[in-house]
VEXSEKOL-707795 format. One record per residue (C-alpha): x, y, z; residue number from 1. Coordinates in Angstrom, 2 decimals. Layout:
REM VEXSEKOL-707795
+---------+---------+---------+------+
|      xx |      yy |      zz | resi |
+---------+---------+---------+------+
|       X |       Y |       Z |  NUM |
...
+---------+---------+---------+------+
END
This chain:
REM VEXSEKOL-707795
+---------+---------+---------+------+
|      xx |      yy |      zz | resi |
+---------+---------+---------+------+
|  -12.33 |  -29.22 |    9.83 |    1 |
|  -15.93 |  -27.89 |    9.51 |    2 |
|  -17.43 |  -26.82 |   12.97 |    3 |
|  -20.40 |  -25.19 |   11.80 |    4 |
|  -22.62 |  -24.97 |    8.49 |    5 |
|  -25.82 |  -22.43 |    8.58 |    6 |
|  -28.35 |  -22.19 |    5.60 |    7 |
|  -30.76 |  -19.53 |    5.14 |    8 |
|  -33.46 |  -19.56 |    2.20 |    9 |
|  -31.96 |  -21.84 |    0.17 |   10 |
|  -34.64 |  -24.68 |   -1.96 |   11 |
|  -36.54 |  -26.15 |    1.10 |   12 |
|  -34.53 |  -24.97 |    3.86 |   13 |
|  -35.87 |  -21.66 |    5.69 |   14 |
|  -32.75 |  -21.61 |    8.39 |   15 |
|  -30.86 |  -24.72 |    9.20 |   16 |
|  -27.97 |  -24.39 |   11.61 |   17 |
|  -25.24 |  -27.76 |   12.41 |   18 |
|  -22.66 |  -28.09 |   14.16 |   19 |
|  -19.99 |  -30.52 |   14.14 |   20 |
|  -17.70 |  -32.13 |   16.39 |   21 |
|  -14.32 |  -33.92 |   16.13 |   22 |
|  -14.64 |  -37.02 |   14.50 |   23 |
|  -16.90 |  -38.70 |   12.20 |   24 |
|  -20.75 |  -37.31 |   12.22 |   25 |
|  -22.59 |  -39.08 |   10.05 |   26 |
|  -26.35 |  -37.34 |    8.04 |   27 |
|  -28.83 |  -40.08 |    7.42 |   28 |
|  -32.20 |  -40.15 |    6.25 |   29 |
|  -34.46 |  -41.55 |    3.35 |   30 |
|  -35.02 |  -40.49 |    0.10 |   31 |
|  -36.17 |  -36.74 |    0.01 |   32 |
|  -35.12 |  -36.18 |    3.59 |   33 |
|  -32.06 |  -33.77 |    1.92 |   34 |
|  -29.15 |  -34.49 |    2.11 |   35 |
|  -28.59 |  -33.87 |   -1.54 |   36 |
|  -29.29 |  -29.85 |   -0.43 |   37 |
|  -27.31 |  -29.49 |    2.48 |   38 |
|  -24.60 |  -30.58 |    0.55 |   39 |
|  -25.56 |  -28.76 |   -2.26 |   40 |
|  -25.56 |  -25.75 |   -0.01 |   41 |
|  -22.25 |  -26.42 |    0.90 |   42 |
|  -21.01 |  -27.16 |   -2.57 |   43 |
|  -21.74 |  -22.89 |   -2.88 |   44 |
|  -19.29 |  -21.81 |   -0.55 |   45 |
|  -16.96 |  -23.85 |   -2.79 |   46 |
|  -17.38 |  -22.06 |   -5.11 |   47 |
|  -19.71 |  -23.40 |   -7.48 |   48 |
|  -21.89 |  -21.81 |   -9.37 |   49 |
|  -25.08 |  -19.52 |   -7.77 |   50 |
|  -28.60 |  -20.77 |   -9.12 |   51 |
|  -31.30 |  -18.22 |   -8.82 |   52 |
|  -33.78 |  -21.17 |   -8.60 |   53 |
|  -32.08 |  -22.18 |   -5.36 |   54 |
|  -33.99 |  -19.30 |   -3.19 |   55 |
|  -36.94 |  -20.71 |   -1.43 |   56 |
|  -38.31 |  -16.79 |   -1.18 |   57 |
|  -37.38 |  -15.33 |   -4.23 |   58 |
|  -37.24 |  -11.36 |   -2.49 |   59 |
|  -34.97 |  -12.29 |   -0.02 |   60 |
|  -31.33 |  -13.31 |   -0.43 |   61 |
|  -30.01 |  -16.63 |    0.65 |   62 |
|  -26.87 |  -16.96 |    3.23 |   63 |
|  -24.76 |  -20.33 |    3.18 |   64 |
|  -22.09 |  -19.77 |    6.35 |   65 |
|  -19.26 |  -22.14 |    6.73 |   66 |
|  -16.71 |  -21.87 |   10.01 |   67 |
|  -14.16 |  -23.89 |   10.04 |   68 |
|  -10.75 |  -25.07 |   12.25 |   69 |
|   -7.77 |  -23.90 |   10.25 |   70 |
|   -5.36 |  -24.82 |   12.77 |   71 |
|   -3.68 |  -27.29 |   10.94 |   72 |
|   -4.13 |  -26.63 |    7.54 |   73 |
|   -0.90 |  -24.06 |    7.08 |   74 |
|   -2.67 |  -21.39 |    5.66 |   75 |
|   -0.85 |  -18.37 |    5.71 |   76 |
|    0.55 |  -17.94 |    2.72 |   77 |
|   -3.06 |  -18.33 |    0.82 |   78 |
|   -4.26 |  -15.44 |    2.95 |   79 |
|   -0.84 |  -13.19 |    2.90 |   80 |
|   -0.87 |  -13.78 |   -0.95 |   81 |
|   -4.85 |  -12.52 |   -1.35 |   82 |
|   -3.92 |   -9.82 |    1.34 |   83 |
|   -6.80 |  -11.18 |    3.76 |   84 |
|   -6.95 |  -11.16 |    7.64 |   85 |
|   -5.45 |  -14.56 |    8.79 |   86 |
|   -6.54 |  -16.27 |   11.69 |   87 |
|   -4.36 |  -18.95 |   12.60 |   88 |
|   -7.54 |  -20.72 |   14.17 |   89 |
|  -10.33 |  -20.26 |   12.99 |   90 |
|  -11.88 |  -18.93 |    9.44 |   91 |
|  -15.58 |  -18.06 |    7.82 |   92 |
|  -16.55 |  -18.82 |    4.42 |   93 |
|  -19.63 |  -17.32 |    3.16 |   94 |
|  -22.03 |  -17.39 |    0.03 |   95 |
|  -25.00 |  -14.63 |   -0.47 |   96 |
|  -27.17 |  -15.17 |   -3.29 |   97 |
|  -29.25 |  -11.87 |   -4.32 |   98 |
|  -32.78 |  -11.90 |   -5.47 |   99 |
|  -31.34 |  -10.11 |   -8.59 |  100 |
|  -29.48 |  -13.13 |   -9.26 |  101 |
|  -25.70 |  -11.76 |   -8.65 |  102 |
|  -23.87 |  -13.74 |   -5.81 |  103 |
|  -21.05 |  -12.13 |   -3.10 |  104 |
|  -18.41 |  -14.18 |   -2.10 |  105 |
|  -16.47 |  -13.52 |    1.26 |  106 |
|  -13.77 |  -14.85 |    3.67 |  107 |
|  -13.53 |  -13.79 |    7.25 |  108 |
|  -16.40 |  -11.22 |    6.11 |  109 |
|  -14.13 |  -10.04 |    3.49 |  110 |
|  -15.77 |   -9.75 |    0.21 |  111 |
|  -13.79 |  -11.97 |   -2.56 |  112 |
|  -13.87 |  -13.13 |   -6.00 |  113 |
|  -15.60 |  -16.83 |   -6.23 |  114 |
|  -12.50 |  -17.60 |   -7.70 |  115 |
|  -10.16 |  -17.45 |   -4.43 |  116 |
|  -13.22 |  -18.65 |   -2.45 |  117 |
|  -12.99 |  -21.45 |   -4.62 |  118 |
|   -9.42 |  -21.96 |   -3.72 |  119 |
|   -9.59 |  -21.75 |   -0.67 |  120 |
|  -12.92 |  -24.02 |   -0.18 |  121 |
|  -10.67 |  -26.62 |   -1.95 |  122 |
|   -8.42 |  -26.69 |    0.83 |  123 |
|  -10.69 |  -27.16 |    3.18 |  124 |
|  -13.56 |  -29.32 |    1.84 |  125 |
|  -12.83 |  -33.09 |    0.05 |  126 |
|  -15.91 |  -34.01 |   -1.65 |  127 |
|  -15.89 |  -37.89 |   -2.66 |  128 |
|  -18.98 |  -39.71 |   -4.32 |  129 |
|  -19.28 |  -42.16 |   -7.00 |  130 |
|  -17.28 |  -41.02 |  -10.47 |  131 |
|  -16.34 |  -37.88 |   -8.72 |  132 |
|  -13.27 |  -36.84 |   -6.55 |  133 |
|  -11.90 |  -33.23 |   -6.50 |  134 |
|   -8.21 |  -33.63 |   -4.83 |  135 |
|   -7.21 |  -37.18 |   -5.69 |  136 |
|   -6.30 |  -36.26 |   -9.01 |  137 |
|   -4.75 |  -32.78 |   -7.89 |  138 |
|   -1.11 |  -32.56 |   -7.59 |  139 |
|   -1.05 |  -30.06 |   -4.30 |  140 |
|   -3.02 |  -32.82 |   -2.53 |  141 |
|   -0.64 |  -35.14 |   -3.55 |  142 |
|    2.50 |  -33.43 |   -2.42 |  143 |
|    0.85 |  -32.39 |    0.93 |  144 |
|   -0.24 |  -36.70 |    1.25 |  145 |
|    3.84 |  -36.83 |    0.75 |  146 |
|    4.72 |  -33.62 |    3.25 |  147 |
|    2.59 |  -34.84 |    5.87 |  148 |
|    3.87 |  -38.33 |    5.87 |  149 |
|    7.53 |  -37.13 |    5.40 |  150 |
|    6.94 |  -34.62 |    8.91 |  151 |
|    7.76 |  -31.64 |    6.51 |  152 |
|    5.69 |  -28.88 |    7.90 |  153 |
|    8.73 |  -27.28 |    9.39 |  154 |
|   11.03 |  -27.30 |    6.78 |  155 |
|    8.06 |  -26.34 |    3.89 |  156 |
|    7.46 |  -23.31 |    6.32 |  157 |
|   10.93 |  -22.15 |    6.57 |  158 |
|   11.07 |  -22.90 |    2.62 |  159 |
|    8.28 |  -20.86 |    2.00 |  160 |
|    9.22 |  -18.02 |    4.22 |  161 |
|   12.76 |  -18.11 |    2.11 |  162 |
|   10.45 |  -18.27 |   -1.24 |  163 |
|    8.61 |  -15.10 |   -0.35 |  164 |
|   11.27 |  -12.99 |    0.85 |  165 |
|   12.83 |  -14.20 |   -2.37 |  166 |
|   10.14 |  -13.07 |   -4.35 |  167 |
|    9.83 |   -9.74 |   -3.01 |  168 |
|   13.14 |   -9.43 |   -3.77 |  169 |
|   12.37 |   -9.86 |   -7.76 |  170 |
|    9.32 |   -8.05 |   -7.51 |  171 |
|   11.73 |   -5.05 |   -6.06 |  172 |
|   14.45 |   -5.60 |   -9.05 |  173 |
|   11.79 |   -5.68 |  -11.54 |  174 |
|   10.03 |   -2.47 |   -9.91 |  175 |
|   13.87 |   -1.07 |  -10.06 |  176 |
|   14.05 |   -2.04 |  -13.19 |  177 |
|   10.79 |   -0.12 |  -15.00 |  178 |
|   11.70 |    3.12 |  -12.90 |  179 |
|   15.05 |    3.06 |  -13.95 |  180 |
|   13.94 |    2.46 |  -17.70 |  181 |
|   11.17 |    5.27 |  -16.55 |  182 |
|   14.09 |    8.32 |  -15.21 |  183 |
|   16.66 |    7.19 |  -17.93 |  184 |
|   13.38 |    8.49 |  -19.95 |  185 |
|   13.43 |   11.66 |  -18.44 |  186 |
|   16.60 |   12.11 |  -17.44 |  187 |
|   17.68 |   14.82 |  -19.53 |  188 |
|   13.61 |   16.76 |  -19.28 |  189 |
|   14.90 |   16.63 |  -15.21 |  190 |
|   18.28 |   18.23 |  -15.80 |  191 |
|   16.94 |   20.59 |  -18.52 |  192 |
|   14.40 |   21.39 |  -15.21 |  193 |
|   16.62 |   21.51 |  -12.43 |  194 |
|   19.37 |   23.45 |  -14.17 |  195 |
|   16.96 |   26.24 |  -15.17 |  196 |
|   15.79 |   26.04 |  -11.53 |  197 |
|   19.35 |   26.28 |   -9.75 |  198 |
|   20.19 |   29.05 |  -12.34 |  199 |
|   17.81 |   31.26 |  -11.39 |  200 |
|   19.34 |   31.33 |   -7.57 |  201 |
|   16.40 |   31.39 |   -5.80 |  202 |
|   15.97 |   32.79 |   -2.30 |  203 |
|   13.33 |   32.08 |   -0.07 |  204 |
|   11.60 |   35.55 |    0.93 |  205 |
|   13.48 |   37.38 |   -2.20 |  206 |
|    9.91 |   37.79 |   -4.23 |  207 |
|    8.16 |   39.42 |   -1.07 |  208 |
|   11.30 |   42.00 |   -0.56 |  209 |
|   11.45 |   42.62 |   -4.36 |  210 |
|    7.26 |   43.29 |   -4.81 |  211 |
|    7.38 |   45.94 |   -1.95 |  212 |
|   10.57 |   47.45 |   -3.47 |  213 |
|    8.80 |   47.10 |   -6.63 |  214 |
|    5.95 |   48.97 |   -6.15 |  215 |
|    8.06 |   51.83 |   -4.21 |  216 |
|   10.44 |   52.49 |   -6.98 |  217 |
|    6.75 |   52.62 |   -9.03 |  218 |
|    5.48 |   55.59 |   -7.37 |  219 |
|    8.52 |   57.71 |   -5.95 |  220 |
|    7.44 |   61.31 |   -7.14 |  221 |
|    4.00 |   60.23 |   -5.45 |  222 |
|    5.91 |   59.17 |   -2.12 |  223 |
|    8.53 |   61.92 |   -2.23 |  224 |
|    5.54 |   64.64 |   -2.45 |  225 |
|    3.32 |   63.02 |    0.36 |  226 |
|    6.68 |   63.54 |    2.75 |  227 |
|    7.39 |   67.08 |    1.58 |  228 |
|    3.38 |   67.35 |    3.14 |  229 |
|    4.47 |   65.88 |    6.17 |  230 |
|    7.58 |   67.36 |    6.53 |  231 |
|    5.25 |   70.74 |    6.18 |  232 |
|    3.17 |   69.55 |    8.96 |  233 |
|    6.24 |   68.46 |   11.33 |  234 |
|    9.17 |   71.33 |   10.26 |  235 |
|    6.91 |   74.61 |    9.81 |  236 |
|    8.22 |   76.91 |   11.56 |  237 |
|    4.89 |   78.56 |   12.58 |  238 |
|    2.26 |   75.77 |   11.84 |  239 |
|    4.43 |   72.93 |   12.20 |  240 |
|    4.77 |   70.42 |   15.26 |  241 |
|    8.14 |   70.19 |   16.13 |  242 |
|    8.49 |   74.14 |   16.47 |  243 |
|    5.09 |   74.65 |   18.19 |  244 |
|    5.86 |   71.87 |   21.00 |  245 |
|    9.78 |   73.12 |   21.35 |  246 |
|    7.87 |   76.62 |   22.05 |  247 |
|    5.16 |   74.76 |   24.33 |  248 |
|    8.25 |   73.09 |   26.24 |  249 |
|    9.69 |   76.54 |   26.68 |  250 |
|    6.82 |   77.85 |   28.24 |  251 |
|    6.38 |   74.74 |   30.31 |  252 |
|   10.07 |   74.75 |   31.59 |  253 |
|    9.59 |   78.89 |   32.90 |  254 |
|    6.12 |   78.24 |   34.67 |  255 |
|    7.71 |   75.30 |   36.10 |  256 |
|    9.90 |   77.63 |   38.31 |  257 |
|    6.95 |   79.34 |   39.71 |  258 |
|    4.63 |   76.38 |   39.63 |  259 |
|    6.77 |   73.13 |   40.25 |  260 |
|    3.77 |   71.05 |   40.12 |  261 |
|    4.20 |   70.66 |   35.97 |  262 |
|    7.62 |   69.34 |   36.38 |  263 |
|    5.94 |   65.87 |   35.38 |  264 |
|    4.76 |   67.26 |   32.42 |  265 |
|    7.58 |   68.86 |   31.57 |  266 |
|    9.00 |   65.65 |   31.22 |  267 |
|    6.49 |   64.39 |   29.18 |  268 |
|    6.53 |   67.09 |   26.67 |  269 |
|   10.21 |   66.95 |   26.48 |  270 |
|    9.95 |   63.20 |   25.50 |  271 |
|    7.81 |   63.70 |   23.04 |  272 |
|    9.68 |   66.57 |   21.55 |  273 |
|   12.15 |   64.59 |   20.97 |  274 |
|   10.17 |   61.52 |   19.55 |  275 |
|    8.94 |   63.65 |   17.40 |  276 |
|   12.12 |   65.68 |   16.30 |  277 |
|   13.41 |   61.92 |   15.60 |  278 |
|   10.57 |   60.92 |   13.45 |  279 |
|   11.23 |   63.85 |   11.34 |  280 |
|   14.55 |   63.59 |   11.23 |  281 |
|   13.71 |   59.83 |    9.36 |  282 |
|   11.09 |   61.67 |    7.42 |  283 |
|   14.05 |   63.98 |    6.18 |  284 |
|   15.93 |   60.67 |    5.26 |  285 |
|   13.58 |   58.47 |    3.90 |  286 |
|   12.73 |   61.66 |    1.32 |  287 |
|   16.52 |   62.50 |    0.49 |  288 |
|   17.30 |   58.71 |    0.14 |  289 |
|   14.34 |   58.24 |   -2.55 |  290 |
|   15.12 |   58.98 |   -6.32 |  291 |
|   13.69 |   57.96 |   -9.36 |  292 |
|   16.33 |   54.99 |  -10.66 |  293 |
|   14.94 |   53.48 |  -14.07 |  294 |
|   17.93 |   51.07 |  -13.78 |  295 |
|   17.25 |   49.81 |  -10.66 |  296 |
|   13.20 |   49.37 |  -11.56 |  297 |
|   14.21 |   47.49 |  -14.44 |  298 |
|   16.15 |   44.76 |  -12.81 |  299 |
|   13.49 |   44.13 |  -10.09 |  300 |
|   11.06 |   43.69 |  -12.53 |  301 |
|   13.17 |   41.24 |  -14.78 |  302 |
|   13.92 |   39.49 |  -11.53 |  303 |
|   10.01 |   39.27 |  -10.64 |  304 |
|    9.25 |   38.20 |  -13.76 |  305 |
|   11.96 |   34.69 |  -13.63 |  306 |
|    9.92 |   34.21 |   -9.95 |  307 |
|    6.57 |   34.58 |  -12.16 |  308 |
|    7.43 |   32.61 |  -15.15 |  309 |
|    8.91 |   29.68 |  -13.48 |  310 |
|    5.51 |   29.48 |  -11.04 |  311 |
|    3.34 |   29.94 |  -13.75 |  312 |
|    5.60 |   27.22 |  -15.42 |  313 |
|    4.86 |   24.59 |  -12.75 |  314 |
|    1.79 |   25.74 |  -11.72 |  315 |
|    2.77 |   26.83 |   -8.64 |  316 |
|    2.38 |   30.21 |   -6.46 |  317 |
|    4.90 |   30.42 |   -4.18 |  318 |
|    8.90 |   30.24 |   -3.88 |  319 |
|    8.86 |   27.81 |   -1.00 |  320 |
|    6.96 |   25.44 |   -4.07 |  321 |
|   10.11 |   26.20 |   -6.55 |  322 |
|   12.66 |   25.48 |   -4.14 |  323 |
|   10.90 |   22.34 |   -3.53 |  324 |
|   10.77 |   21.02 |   -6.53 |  325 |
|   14.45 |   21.92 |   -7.28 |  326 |
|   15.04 |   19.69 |   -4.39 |  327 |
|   12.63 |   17.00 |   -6.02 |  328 |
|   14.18 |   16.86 |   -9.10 |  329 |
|   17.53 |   16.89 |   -7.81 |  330 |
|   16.73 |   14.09 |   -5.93 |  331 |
|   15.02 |   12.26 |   -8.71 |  332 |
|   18.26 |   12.74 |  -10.69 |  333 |
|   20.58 |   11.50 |   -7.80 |  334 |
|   18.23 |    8.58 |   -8.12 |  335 |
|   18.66 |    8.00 |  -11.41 |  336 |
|   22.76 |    7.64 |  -11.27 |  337 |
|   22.12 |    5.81 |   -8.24 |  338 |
|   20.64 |    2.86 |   -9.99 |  339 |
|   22.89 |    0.77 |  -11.22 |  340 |
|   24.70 |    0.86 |   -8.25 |  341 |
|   20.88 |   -0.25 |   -6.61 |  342 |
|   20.23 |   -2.85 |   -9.05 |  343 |
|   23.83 |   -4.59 |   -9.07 |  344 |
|   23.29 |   -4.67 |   -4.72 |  345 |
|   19.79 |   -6.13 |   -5.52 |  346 |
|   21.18 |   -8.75 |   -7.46 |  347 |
|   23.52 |   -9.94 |   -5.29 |  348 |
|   20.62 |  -10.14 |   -2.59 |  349 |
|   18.87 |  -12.27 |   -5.23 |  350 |
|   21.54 |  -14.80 |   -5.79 |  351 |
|   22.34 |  -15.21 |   -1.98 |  352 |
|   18.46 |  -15.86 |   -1.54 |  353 |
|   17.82 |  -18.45 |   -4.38 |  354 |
|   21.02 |  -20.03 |   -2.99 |  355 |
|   18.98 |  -20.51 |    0.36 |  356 |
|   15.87 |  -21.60 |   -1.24 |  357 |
|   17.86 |  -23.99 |   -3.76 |  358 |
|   19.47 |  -25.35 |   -0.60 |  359 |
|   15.67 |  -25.66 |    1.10 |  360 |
|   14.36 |  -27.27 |   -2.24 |  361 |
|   17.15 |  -30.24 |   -1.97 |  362 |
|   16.53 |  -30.51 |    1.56 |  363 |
|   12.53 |  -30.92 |    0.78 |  364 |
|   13.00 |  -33.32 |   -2.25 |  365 |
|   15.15 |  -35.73 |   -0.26 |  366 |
|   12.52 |  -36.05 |    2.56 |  367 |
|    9.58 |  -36.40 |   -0.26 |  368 |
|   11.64 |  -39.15 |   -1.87 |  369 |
|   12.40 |  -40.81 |    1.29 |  370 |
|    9.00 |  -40.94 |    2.51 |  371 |
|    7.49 |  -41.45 |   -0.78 |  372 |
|    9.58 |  -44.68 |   -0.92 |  373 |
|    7.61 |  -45.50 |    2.36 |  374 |
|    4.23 |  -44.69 |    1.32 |  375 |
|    4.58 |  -46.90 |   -1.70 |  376 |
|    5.75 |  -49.62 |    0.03 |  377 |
|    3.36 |  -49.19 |    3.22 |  378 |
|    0.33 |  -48.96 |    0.75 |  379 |
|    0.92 |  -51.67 |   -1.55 |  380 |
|    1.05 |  -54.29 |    1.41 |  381 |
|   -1.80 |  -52.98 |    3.31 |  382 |
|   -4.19 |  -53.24 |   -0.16 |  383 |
|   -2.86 |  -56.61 |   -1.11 |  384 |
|   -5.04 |  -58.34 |    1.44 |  385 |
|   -8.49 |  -56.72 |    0.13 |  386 |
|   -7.93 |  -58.93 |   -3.03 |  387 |
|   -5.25 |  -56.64 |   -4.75 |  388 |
|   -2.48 |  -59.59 |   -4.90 |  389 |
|   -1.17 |  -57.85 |   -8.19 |  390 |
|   -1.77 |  -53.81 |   -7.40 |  391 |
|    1.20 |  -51.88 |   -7.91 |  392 |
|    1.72 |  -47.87 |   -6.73 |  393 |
|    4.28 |  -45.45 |   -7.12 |  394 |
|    4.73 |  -42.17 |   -6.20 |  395 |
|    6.67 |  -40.48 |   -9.33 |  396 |
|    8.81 |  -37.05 |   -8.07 |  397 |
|   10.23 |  -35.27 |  -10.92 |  398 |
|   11.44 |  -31.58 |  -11.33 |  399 |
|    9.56 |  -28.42 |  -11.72 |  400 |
|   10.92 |  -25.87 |  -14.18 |  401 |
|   10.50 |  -23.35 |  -11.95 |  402 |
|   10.20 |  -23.29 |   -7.91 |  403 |
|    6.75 |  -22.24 |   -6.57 |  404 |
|    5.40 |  -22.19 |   -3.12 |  405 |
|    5.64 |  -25.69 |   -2.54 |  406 |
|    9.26 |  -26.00 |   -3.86 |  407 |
|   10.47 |  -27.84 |   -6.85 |  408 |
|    8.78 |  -31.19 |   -7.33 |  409 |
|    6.08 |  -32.25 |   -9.45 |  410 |
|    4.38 |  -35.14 |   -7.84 |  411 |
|    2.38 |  -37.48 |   -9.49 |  412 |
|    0.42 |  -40.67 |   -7.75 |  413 |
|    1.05 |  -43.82 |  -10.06 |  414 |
|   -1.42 |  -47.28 |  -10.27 |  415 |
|   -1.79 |  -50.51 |  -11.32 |  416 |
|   -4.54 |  -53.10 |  -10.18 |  417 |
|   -3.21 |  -56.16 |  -13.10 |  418 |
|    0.10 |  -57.70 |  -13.08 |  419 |
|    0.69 |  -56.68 |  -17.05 |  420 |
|   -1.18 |  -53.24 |  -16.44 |  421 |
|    1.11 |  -50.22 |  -16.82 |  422 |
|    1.34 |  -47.57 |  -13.95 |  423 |
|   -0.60 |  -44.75 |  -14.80 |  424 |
|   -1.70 |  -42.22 |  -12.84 |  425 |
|   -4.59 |  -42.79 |  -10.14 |  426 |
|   -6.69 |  -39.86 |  -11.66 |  427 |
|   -7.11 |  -41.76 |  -15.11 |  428 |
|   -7.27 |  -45.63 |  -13.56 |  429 |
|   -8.68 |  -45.55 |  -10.49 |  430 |
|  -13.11 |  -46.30 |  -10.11 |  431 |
|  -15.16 |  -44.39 |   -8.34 |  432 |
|  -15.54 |  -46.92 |   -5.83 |  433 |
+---------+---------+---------+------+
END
């Protein structure tokens, strides 16, 4: 139900604002008054087409604002399916026509094609005049005449609940489908990857160790002569640190007897005698344990360069990045010989879901027949009195191909005013009045 229409700069109106209670509100006037542009106005948020020459002030826009009670209306499929904000209440539809000439559409502030504003607007608004009636003739209005008499809210909700989940479960099996079709593609490019990956055994820190070692085993003469130079500085036996503080401690250790007040740095010399006696002892070592070992370069360096290659390979710059996508692809691959496996449990799903909907469709059917029955009957005796003695109506149910969101009839209204008249349907027989 509308509650409130507003109108901004559109043909004569400069801001209109009405709102509408339940029940019937009624718009009079005489000729010219316009009534022809309010609803005019509110034909735009129905989506019909935008007329430039509707602007009253051509450099300012014009704004037609619908609000209206959804409460009833069972909406939430329309919105879920155009992945809009549903409000089970209430909902806006609005219309902005540009001075440029380009219109915006929008629901619940939203901005949407005119398209599902139209579709939605149908929904809502029933717009009946002489020669002109936009949800007689439509078959959804039909079947929702026939739900709504039937008391089939319930069950069409739980239906369509079943029908989605159902849906999403063949949208899943067909997206299953294309990336299986998609890694059976590439299955072999992933092994050919992976295997040349796994081969390669790498270890996460390995390239750091192996640069350092790298550039050692590059420069050893260099290295081994800088140590000689400190072991010069540390070992000589008249220059050299170690022998000149063992001499210093000496001294220290004889005063000491005659001047007992140095014993504390005795103590401290002799500590750091023999710090320094063990830092060139590992001097010593770290020079006798270096050599020149072609051999050895060589293999670090081929070993670098399988780190190198594969980065530069997959445009990465670190191990951690390799090992990852060894993981990836190994995963991807797992995948892969998972599917069929995925697909056949996805099936299964599917049949034990259309077996609930199927189930849900019967259920719906026999309710629409029953109360079709009714409808038929109820109509054709409340009509014969206005001077219809002959008028015949039906309400025809037949089978869809294929189930959609309101299940799997086809409903058609059927009419006959004569007594040799055929049915036909109501959309081709019936006048305007």
């Amino acid at each position: 139900m509308i509650k409130k229409l507003s109108i901004r700069n559109y043909t004569l109106i400069d801001e209109l604002n009405i709102e509408f209670n339940s029940g019937f509100s009624v718009i009079t006037g005489e000729t010219g008054a316009g009534k022809s542009i309010i609803l005019g106005a509110l034909s735009l948020i129905l989506g019909q087409r935008a007329d430039l020459k509707s602007l009253k002030r051509t450099d300012e826009k014009s704004v037609i604002e619908g609000l209206f009670d959804i409460s009833s209306y069972h909406l939430q499929s329309f919105f879920e399916e155009n992945e809009l904000d549903y409000d089970a209440k209430e909902c806006i539809l609005r219309r902005e026509i540009l001075p440029s000439g380009k219109s915006r559409a929008f629901i619940n502030d939203t901005p949407v094609s005119v398209t599902q504003l139209k579709s939605l607007g149908e929904q809502l608004i029933d717009i009946h005049s002489q020669h002109q009636n936009l949800l007689l003739a439509d078959s959804h209005f039909q079947l929702r005449v026939v739900d709504t008499m039937a008391g089939n809210f319930s069950l069409l909700s739980d239906y369509q609940r079943e029908y989605r989940s159902w849906h999403e479960l063949l949208r899943e099996y067909a997206r299953l489908q294309d990336e299986n079709r998609s890694g059976r593609e590439e299955e072999d490019y992933l092994r050919y990857q992976l295997s040349q990956l796994e081969e390669a055994q790498l270890k996460e820190g390995e390239q750091e160790e192996l640069e350092v070692e790298q550039q050692t085993l590059q420069h050893v003469e260099e290295i081994k002569g800088e140590l000689a130079v400190i072991q010069g500085y540390l070992h000589e036996e008249e220059t050299g640190v170690v022998p000149l503080l063992n001499a210093a401690l000496s001294k220290m250790k004889s005063l000491s007897r005659l001047y007992p007040e140095i014993d504390e740095l005795v103590g401290r010399i002799e500590s750091d005698y023999i710090d320094l006696k063990d830092i060139a002892s590992s001097v010593d070592h770290s020079q006798d344990s270096l050599s020149v070992d072609p051999d050895r370069l060589s293999w670090v360096e081929n070993r670098l360069d399988i780190y190198y290659s594969l980065q530069q390979k997959h445009r990465v710059s670190t191990t951690v990045e390799l090992l990852a996508l060894r993981d990836s692809f190994a995963d991807k691959l797992t995948r892969i010989e998972n599917y069929d496996e995925e697909l056949s449990e996805l099936r299964r799903k599917i049949e034990v879901q259309e077996r609930r909907v199927s189930e849900l469709v019967g259920k719906l059917s026999a309710e629409r027949r029953k109360a079709a029955d009714q409808i038929s009957r109820t109509l054709t005796e409340r009509v014969k009195p206005l001077g219809m003695p002959n008028l015949r109506f039906e309400i025809e149910i037949s089978p869809r191909q294929q189930y959609d969101e309101n299940g799997g009839d086809i409903i058609r209204f059927l009419f006959s005013a004569n007594k040799n008249q055929p049915l036909q349907s109501v959309s081709e027989v019936a006048s305007g009045g």
